[in-house]
C-alpha positions in Angstrom: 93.3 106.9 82.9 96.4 105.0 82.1 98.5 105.1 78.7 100.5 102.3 79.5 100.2 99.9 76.7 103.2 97.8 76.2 102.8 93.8 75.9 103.0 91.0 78.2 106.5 89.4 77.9 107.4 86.3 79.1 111.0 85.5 80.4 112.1 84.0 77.0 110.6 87.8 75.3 112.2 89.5 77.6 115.7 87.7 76.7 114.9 88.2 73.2 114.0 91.7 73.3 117.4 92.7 75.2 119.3 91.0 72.5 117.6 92.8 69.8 118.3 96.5 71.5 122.1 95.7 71.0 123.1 93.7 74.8 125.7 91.5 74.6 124.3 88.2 76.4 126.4 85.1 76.3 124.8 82.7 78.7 120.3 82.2 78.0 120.4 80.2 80.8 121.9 81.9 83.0 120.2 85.2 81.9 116.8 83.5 82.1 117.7 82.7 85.9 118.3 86.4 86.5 115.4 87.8 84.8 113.6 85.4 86.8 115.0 85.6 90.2 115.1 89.3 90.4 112.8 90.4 86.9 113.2 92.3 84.1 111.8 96.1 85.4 114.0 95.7 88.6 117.4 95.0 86.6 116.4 97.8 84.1 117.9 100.5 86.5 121.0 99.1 86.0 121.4 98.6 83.0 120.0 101.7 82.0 123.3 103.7 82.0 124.6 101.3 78.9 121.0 102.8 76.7 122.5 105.3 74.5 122.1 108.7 74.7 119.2 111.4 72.8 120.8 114.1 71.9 118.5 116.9 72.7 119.1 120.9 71.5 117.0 123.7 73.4 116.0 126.9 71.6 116.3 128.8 74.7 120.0 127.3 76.0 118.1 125.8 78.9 119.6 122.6 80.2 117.5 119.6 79.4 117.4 116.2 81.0 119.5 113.2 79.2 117.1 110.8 77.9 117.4 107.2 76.9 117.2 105.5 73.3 115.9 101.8 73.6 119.2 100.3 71.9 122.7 99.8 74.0 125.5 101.4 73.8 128.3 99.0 72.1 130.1 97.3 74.3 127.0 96.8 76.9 126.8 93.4 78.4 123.8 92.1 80.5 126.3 90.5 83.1 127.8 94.1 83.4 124.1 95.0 85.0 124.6 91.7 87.1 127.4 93.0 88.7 126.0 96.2 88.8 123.3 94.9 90.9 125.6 92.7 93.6 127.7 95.6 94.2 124.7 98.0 95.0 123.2 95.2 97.2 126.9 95.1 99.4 126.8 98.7 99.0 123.0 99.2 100.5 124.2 96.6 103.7 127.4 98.5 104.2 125.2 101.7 104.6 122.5 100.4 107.1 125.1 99.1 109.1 126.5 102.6 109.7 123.3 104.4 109.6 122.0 101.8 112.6 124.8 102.9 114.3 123.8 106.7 114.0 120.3 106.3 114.4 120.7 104.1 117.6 123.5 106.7 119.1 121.3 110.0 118.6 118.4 107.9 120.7 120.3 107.7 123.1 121.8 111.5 123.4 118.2 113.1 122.9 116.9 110.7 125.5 119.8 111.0 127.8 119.8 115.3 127.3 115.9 115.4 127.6 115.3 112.2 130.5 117.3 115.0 132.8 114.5 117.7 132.1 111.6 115.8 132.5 110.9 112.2 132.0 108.1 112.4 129.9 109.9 115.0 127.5 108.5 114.5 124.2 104.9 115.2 125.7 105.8 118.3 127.3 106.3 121.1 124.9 107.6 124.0 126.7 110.2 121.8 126.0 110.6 122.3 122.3 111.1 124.5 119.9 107.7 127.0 119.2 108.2 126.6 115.4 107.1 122.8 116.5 104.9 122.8 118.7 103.1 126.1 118.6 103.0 126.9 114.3 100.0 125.7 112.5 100.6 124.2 109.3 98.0 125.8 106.6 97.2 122.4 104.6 96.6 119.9 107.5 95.6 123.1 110.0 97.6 121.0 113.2 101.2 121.8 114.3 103.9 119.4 113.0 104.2 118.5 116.6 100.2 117.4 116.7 100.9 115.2 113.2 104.5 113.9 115.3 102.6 113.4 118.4 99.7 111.6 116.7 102.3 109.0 114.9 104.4 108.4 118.0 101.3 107.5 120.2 99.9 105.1 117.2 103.5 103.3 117.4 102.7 102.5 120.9 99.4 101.5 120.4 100.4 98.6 118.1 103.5 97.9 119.4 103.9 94.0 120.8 107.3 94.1 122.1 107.6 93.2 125.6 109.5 95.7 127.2 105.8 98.3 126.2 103.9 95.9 127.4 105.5 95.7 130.6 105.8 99.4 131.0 102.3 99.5 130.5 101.0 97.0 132.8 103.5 97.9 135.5 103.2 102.0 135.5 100.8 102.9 132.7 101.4 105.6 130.3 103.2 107.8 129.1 106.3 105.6 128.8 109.7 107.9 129.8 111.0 108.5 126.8 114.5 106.7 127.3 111.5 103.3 127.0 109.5 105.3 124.1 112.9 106.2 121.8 113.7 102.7 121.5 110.5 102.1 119.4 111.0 105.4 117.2 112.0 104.9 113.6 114.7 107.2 112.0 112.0 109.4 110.6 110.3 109.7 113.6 113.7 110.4 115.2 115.0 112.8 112.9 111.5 115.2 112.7 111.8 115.3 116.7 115.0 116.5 116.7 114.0 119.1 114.5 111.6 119.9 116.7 114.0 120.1 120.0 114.7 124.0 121.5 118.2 125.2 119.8 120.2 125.0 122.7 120.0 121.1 122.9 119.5 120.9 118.9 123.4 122.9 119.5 124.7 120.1 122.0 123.8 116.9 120.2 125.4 118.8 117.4 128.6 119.4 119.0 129.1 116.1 120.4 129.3 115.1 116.7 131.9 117.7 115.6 128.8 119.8 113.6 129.0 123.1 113.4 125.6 123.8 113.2 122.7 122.4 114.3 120.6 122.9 111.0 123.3 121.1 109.2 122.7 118.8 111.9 118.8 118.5 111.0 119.4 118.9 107.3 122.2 115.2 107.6 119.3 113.5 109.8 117.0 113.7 107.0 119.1 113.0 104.8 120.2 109.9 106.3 116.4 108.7 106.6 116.1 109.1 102.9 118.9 106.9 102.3 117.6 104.7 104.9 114.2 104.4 103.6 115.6 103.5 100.0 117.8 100.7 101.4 114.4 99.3 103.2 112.8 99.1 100.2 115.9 97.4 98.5 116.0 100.2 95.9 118.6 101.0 93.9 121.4 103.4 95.4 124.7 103.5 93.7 123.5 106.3 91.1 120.8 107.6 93.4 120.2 111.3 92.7 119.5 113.1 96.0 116.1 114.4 96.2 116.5 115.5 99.5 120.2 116.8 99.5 122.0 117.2 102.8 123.3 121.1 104.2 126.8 121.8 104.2 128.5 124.0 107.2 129.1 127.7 105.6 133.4 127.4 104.7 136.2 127.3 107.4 133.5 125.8 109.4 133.9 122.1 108.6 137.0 122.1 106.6 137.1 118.4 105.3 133.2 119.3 103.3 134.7 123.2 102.1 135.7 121.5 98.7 132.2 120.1 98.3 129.7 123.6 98.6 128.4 124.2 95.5 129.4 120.9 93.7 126.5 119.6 92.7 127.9 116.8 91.5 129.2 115.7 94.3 126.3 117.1 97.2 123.4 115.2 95.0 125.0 111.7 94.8 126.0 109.2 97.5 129.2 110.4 97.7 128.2 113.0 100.1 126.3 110.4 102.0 129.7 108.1 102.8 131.9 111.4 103.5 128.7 112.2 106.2 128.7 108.3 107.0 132.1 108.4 107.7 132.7 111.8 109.7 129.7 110.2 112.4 131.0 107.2 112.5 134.3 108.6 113.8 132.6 109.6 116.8 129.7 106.8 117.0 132.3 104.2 116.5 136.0 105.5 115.8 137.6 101.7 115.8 135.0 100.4 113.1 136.3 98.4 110.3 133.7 100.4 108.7 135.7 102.9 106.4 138.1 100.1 105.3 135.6 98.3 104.1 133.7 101.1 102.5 137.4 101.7 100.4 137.3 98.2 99.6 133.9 98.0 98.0 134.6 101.1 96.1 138.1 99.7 94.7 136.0 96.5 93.7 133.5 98.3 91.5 132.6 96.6 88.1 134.6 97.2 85.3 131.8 97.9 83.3 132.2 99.6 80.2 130.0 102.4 80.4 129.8 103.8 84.0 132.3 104.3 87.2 132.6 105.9 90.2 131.7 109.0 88.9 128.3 108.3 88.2 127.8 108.2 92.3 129.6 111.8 92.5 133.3 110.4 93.6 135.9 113.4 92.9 139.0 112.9 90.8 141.8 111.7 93.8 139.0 110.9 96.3 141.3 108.4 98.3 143.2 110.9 99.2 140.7 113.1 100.6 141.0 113.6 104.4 137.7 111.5 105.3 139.6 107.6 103.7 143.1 108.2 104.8 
């Protein structure tokens, strides 16, 4: 049973409340228009960095999570979290655009390398890996292929686009896979490649200058993460990584060597535009795409208490190899 047992407040509250805590407001009515437009619990994640800090002590030296005191920092202003917000919303369209680009490319190679072998691919699987198709999962008691499989034939079940619909009237199903791709979402996408025998896992890899196909996997999932928290129009710019991508082992993949074992760096979005920006140079090497990426970053807020840091950007990133 829930705890929860804070108050209603209404907008005017809400305003009130901020100002008590310590944030510097100097427009009600424009505040008001905020709060209501986009509400209070939504615009709390980014104002959240400005909440001063707990300052915790553990008997047994084990690191402990920051917490939060209600009150601001001083200095914190509530249009600081305004800007806060606009930049993360360019920031979240600026990412889909390249991860579209990625997704939509990688449909194209798996159905292209697979179409050859059999046009009905993804229901054959002495075409995939064994670890896929033939390894049964102890809490569901099906393969992951059987739980893939199941979700790939609801998507055509309830599918209205046209193109299905002619494919099924005209020749039935299965649909050939270079028809049934198009209607797979990234993380339908990215658990079938997973699933795919090494050797083609290896090509697909290659053709993207990656070293290694489970790094490969590991960026895929990765990038459906990210994905899914754009979708929802979640916040990103100080996103902690829950699922953190795999970096090639050193020498391999030169321009990520400074990154292994930086956690600062490989569990914030950082990692996700160096990633963003080594596929795109093979999905789309005449893309405005970096440039404008640099842009947005030299165009953060000048907000008091955070910075680029706080998304995992290293000291002298411009210069790195990946924005030069």
């Amino acid at each position: 049973m829930s705890t929860y047992n804070k108050p209603y407040c209404t907008y005017e509250q809400q305003l009130e409340l901020l100002k008590s805590r310590g944030l510097e407001i100097t427009n009600d009515k424009v505040a008001l228009e905020y709060l209501r437009r986009l509400g209070y619990y939504r615009l709390s994640g980014y104002w959240y960095p400005c909440r001063q800090l707990i300052t915790l002590s553990s008997p047994q030296s084990k690191p402990i999570r920051p917490q939060r005191k209600d009150e601001f920092m001083t200095g914190s202003r509530f249009q600081d979290a305004i800007e806060l917000y606009v930049f993360d919303k360019k920031l979240r369209l600026l990412i889909l655009d390249s991860i579209e680009r990625i997704e939509v490319a990688c449909r194209g190679d798996i159905a292209y390398l697979l179409g050859k072998k059999d046009r009905f691919a993804y229901n054959n699987p002495s075409l995939l890996h064994g670890n896929f198709t033939k390894k049964v999962e102890i809490k569901t008691g099906k393969t992951k292929y059987q739980e893939w499989i199941k979700k790939h034939d609801q998507l055509i079940q309830r599918s209205k686009e046209d193109f299905v619909e002619h494919y099924k009237t005209k020749y039935g199903l299965p649909l050939p896979i270079w028809v049934a791709i198009e209607l797979w979402d990234f993380g339908l996408l990215s658990t079938f490649y997973k699933g795919m025998a090494v050797q083609d896992k290896a090509d697909i890899a290659t053709k993207y200058g990656v070293s290694d196909f489970q790094v490969m996997e590991s960026w895929l999932r990765c990038l459906n993460y990210v994905r899914n928290v754009v979708a929802h129009h979640s916040r990103l710019w100080n996103k902690n990584l829950i699922d953190q991508p795999k970096l090639a082992r050193k020498g391999e993949m030169k321009a990520f060597d400074s990154f292994i074992g930086n956690v600062s760096v490989t569990s914030r979005v950082y990692i996700v535009f160096c990633i963003l920006a080594h596929f795109m140079r093979y999905v789309c090497p005449r893309s405005s795409w970096k440039i404008r990426l640099i842009d947005l970053m030299r165009s953060f807020p000048k907000a008091t208490h955070v910075g680029l840091q706080d998304m995992g950007f290293p000291e002298g990133w411009e210069q790195h190899e990946f924005w030069i």
